[in-house]
N, C-alpha and C positions, 0 to 999 in steps of 0.2 A: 877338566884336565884329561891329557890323553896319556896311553897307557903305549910305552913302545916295549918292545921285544926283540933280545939280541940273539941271533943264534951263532955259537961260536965253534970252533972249530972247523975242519977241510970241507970245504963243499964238494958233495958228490952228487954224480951226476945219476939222474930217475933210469933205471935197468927197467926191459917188459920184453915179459917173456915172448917166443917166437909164436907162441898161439895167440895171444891178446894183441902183437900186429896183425897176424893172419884175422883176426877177429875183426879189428878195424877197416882192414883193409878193406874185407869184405862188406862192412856196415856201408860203406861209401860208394862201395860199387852197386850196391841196389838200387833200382830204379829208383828216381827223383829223389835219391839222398841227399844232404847235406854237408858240404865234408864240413866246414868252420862249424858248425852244428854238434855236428859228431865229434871233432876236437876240443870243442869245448866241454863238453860232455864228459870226455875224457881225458882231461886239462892237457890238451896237449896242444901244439902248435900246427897247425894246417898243412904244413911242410913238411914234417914229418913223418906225416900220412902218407904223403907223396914221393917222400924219398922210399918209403919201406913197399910203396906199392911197385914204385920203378924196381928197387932192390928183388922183389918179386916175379918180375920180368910181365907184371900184369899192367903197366902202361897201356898197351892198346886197347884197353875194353873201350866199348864205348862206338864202338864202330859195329855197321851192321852185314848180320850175316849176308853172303854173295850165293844163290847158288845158279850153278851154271848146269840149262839140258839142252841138247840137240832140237835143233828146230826140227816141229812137224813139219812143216813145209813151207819149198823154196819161197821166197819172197818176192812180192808180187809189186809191180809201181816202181816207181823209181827211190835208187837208195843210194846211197854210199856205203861200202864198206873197206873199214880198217882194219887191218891183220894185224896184232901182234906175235911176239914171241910165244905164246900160248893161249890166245885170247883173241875172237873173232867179234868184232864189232859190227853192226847192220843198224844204220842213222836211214832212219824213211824221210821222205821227201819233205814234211811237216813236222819236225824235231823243232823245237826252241833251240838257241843256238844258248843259252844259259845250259839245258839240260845236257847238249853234245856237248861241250866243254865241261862238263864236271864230270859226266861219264869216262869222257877221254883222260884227263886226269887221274880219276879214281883207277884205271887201268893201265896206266903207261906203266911200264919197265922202269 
């Protein structure tokens, strides 16, 4: 025989505090996390995670650092280069065109 269980009265809804999202958030954001993982963990729903991480304004992790130095010097062979608005591109003669097109990409305006 099975044993059911009523619960009565208003359903309300699970409150968590703003440091145990900040907690989570961050559990997901380390390397090779797991968010279903970590939501389960924390019985919580995967989406969640996700709204409180957007809500966060920490969406774009995940993305790798850029850094940009002046060339030691001028470039040498033949090349293309692309100017943007704040951003000088140099494609040498021997570029895969898969790598100039996601470079290009990654820096367009």
């Amino acid at each position: 025989m099975s044993q059911i269980t009523v619960i009565s009265g208003t359903e309300r809804r699970r409150v968590w505090t703003d440091q145990q999202k900040r907690e989570w958030v961050a559990a997901v954001s380390a390397p090779g996390a797991n968010v279903a993982e970590i939501a389960r963990r924390a019985d919580l729903r995967p989406n969640q995670i996700y709204r409180w991480r957007r809500q966060m304004g920490q969406a774009a992790q995940g993305f790798a650092e850029v850094r940009v130095h002046p060339d030691p010097a001028p470039a040498t062979g033949a090349a293309i280069i692309v100017e943007f608005e704040r951003a000088i591109v140099r494609i040498p003669a021997g570029a895969s065109p898969g790598l100039v097109s996601a470079v290009l990409r990654s820096v367009k305006p």
